[in-house]
C-alpha positions as CSV (number, residue, x, y, z in Angstrom):
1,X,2.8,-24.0,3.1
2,X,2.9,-20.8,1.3
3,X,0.3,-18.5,2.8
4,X,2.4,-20.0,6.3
5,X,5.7,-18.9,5.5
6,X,4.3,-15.6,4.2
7,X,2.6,-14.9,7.1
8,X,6.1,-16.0,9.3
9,X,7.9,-13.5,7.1
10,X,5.9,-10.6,7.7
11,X,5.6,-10.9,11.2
12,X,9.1,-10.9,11.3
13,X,10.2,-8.5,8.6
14,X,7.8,-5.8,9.9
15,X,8.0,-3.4,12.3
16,X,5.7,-3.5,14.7
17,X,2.4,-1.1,15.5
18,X,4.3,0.3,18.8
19,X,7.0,1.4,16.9
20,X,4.8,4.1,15.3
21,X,5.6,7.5,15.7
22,X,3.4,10.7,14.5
23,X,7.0,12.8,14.1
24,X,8.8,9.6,12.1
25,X,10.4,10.4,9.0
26,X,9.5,9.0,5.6
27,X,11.7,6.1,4.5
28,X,10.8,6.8,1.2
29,X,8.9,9.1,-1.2
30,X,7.7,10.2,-4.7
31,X,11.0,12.1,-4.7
32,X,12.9,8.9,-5.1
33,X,12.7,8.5,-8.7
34,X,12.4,12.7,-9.2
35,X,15.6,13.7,-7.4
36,X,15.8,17.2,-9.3
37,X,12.2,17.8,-8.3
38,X,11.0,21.2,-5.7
39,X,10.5,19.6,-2.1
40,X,9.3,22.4,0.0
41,X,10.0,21.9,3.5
42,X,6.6,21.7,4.9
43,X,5.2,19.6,7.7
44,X,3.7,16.2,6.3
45,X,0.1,15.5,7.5
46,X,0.2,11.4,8.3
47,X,-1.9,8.9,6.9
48,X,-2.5,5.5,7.1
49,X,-3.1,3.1,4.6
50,X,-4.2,-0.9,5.1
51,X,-2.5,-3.6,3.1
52,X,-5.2,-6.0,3.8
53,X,-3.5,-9.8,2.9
54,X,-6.2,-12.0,1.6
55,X,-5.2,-16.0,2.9
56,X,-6.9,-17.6,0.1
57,X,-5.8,-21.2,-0.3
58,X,-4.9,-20.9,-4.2
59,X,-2.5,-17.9,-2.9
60,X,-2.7,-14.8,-1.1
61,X,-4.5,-11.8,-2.8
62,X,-4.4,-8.3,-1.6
63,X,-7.8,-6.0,-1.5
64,X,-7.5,-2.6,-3.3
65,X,-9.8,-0.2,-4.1
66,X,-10.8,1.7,-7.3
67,X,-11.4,5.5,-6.3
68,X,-14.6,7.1,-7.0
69,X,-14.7,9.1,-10.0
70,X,-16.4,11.6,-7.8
71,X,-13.9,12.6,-5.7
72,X,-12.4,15.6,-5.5
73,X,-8.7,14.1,-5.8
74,X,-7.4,11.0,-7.0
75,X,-10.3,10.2,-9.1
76,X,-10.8,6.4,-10.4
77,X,-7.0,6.0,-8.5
78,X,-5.9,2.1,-7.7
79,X,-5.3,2.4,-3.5
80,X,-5.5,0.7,-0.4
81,X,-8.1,1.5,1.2
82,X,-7.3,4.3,3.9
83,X,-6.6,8.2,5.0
84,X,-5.5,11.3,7.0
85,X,-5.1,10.3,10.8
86,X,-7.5,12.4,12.7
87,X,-6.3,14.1,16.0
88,X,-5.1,11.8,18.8
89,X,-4.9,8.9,15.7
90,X,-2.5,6.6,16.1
91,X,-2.0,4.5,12.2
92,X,-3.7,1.8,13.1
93,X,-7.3,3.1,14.3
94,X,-7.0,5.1,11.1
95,X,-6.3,2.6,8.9
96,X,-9.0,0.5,10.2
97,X,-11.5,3.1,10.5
98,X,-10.9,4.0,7.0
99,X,-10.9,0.6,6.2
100,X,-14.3,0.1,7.6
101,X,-15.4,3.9,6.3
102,X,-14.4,2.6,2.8
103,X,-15.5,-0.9,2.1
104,X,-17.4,-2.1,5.5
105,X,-14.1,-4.3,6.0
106,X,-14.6,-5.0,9.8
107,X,-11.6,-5.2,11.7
108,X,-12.3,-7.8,13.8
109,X,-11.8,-9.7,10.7
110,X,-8.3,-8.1,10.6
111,X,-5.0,-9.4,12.3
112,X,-2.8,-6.7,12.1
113,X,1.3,-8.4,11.4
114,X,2.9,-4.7,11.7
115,X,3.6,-2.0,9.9
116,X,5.9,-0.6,6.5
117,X,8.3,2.0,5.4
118,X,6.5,5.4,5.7
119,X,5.8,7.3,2.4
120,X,6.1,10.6,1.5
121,X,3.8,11.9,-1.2
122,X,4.4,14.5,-3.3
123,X,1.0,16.5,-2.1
124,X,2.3,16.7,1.5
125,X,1.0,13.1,3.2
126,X,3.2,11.1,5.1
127,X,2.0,7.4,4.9
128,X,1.9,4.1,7.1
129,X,1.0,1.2,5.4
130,X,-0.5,-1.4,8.4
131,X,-0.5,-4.7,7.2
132,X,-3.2,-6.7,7.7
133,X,-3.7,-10.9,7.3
134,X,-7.3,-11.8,6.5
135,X,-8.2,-15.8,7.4
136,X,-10.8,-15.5,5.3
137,X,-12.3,-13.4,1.9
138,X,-14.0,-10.9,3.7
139,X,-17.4,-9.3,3.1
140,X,-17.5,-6.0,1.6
141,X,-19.2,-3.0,0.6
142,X,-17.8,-0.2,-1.1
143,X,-19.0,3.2,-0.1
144,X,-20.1,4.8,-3.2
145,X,-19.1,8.1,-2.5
146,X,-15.5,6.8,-2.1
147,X,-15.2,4.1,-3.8
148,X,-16.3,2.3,-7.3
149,X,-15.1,-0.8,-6.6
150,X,-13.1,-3.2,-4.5
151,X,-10.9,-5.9,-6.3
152,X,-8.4,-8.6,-5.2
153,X,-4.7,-8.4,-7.1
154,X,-2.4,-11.7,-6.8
155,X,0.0,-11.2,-3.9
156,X,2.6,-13.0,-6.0
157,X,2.0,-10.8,-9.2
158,X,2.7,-7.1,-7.0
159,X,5.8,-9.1,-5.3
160,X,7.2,-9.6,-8.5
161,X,9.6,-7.2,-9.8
162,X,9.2,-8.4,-13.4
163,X,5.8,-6.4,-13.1
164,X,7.3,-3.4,-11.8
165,X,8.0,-0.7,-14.0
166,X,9.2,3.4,-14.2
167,X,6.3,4.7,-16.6
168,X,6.2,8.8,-16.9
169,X,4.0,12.0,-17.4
170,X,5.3,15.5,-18.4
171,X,3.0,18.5,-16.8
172,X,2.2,21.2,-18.3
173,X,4.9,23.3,-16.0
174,X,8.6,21.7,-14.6
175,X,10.4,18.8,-15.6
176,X,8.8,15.0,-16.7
177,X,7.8,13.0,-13.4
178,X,8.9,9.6,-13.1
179,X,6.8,7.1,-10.6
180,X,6.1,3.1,-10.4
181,X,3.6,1.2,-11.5
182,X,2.6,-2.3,-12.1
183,X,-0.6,-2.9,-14.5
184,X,-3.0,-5.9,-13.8
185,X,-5.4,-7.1,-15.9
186,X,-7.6,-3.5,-16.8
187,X,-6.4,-2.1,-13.8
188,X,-3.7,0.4,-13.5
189,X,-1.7,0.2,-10.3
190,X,0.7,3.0,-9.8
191,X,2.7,6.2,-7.9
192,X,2.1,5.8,-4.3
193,X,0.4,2.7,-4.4
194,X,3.0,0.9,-6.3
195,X,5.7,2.7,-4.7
196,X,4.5,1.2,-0.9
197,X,4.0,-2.4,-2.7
198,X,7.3,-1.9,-4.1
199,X,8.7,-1.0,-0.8
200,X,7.2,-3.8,1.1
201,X,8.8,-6.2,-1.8
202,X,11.9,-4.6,-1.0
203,X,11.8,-4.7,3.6
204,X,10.2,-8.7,2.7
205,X,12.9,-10.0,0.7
206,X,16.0,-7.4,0.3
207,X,18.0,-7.1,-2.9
208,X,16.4,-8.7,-5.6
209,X,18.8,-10.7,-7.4
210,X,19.2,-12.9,-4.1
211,X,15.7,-13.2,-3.1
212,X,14.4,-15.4,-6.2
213,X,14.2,-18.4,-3.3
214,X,12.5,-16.9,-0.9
215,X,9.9,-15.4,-3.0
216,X,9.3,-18.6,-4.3
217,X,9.0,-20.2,-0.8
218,X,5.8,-17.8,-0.4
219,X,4.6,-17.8,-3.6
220,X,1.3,-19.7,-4.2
C-alpha cells in the first residue's frame, strides 16, 4: 500500500518531462541558506540528475552513488547519478545516459514519474532532478572511473526531516558556508544532494508540520 500511494503522489506532485525548459530558472540553490554570499550573474550550464526510486516491498530505497576518489571534482561525493546536458539534450536523455554512463542502470528499467525543482549550484550548474520508479532492484555496475560505489538509502529515512540538518565549513577566504545534509549509516549525504532530496520532501508533502500523515501513508 505504501510503495502505491508513493508512486500516486509523485505522479501527481511532479512536474512533468514536457514541462522542461533549457532557459528555466532555478527554484532553488546553494544560495538559499548563504544569502550574503557573491552570486555572479553568469549563465548556468544545465544538468540533469536521476532520482532513481527503488520499489522494494520492505519500502522504497533510492540508488546513489559514491564519487570516485579520482575525479577531478567532487571526489568520494554522495550523488545521484547524472551530468551536464550535452547540446540538443533535453534532461531526461541526460539523466539516463548518465545514468547508464555511470552504473549500467538501463533505462528501459526506468519509468520516468516527472521531474523536480531545478538547482542552482554554487559552481555554475543548473540541475533537473528526473525521477525515476524502478519495479524492480536493478542490476548495476559502477564505472570505476566515476564511481566507487553504488548504494541504496531508505526512501523514508531522506523524507524525513528529523534527518535533515544545516552542518557548516569556513574556507580559507569569505564568510562560513552553510548547506544540508543528512548522514546515513558511514555515508555522508550532503549540499546539493541533500538540498534536491530536501526539495522533493518539500514539492511531495508541503509544510512540514502538516504533512506527518501523509508521510506516513507512504512510509514503508
Amino acid at each position: 500500500m505504501s510503495l502505491v500511494s508513493l508512486r500516486e503522489r509523485l505522479i501527481e506532485r511532479l512536474a512533468p518531462t514536457s514541462a522542461w525548459r533549457p532557459n528555466s530558472l532555478p527554484a532553488r540553490s546553494d544560495f538559499d541558506l548563504n544569502p550574503e554570499a557573491p552570486r555572479p550573474g553568469r549563465r548556468l550550464r544545465p544538468a540533469a540528475v536521476l532520482v532513481p526510486i527503488i520499489a522494494r516491498p520492505e519500502g522504497a530505497t533510492a540508488l546513489m552513488t559514491r564519487r570516485s576518489d579520482s575525479l577531478a571534482s567532487h571526489t568520494g561525493q554522495i550523488a545521484f547519478p547524472g551530468g551536464r546536458l550535452d547540446p540538443g539534450d533535453t534532461d531526461l536523455e541526460a539523466a539516463l545516459r548518465e545514468a547508464w554512463a555511470e552504473v549500467a542502470l538501463d533505462p528501459a528499467a526506468v519509468e520516468v514519474l516527472g521531474v523536480g525543482d531545478g538547482y542552482e549550484t554554487v559552481t555554475g550548474f543548473l540541475v533537473t532532478p528526473v525521477v525515476g520508479w524502478l519495479k524492480e532492484p536493478p542490476e548495476v555496475s559502477p564505472s570505476p572511473d566515476e564511481v566507487a560505489e553504488v548504494f541504496e538509502a531508505p526512501w523514508d529515512f531522506l523524507m524525513d526531516p528529523a534527518n535533515h540538518r544545516r552542518d557548516f565549513y569556513d574556507p580559507e577566504a569569505g564568510p562560513r558556508r552553510w548547506f544540508w545534509a543528512m548522514p546515513w549509516r558511514e555515508r555522508y549525504i550532503w549540499g546539493a544532494t541533500a538540498a534536491i532530496v530536501r526539495a522533493l520532501r518539500a514539492r511531495l508533502y508541503g509544510d512540514e508540520a502538516e504533512s506527518a500523515t501523509a508521510v506516513d501513508e507512504d512510509a514503508a
